[in-house]
C-alpha positions in Angstrom: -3.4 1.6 7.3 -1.8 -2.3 8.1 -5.0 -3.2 10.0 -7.2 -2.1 7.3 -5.1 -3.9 4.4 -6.0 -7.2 6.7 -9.3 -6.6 6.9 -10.0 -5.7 3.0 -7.8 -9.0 3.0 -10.1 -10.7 5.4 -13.3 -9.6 3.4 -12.1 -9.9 0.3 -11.2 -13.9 1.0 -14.7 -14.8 2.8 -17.3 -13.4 0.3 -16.2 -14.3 -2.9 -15.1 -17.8 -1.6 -19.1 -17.9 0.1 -20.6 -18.2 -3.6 -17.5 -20.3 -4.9 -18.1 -23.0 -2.0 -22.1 -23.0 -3.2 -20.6 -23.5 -6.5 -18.6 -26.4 -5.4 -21.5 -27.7 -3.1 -24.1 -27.6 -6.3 -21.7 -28.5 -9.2 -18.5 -30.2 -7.6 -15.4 -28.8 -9.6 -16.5 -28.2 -12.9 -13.9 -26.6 -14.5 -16.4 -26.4 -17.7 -19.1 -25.6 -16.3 -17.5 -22.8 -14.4 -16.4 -21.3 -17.6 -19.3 -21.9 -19.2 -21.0 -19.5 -16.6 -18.3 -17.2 -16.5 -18.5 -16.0 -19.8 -22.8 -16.7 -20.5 -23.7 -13.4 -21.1 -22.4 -10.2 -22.3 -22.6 -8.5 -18.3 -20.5 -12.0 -16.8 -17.9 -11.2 -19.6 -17.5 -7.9 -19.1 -17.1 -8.5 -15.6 -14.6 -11.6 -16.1 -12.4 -9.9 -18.5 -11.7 -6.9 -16.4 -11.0 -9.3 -13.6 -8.4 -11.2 -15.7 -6.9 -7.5 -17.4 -6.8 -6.0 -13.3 -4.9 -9.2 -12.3 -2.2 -8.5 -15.2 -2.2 -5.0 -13.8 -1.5 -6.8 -10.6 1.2 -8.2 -11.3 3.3 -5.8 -13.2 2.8 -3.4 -10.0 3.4 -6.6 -8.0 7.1 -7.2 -9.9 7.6 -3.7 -10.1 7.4 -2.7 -6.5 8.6 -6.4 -5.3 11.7 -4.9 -7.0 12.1 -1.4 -6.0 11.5 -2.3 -2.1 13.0 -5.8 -2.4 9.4 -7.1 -1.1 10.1 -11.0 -0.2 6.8 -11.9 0.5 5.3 -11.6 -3.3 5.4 -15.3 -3.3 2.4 -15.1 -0.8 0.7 -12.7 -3.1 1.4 -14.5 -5.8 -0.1 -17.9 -4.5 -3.3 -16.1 -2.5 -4.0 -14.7 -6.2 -4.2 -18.0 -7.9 -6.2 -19.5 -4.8 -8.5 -17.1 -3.9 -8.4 -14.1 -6.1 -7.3 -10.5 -6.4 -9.7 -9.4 -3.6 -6.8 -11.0 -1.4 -3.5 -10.3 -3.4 -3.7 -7.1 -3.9 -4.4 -6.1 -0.2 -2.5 -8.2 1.3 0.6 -6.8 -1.0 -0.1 -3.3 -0.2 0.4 -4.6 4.0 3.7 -6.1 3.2 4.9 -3.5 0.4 3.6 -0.3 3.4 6.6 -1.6 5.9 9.5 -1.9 3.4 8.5 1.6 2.2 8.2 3.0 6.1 11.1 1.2 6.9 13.2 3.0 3.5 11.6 5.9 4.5 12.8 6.1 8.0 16.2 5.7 6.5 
């Protein structure tokens, strides 16, 4: 199950970041822009809204579980969800939070 949290990691990192870099290539870090685009129909918003409500999700489970296993590494989550998105965070959580609850299980 590791291996397979990496590679939805791995995925989930190089295609959303393929259209961002056109983005950046086209329009240069346009902050308003971006926005702009996010939210320029009724479809985009829908779609950017449950992206933002699934990242608050995120991170309660995140805190929660970061908690109950003493999980160290949420910092990593933390920063790869502000960098690249929730397509990383959230599978590269469920690697490290799968070997603090093997290793509690094996206790």
């Amino acid at each position: 199950m590791k291996k397979l949290y990496l590679i939805l990691g791995l995925i989930g990192t190089v295609f959303p970041y393929y259209f961002f870099i056109q983005f950046l290539r086209d329009n240069g870090l346009d902050l308003g822009l971006l926005m702009e685009l996010l939210f320029t129909n009724t479809i985009s918003a829908f779609f950017a809204v449950d992206f933002i409500i699934s990242c608050v999700v995120f991170l309660v489970f995140m805190f929660n579980e970061s908690r109950k296993y003493n999980i160290k590494e949420k910092w990593i989550c933390l920063l790869s969800l502000f960098t690249v998105g929730l397509s990383l965070a959230l599978p590269l959580f469920l690697f490290f939070r799968h070997s603090y609850i093997n290793s509690n299980d094996e206790v």
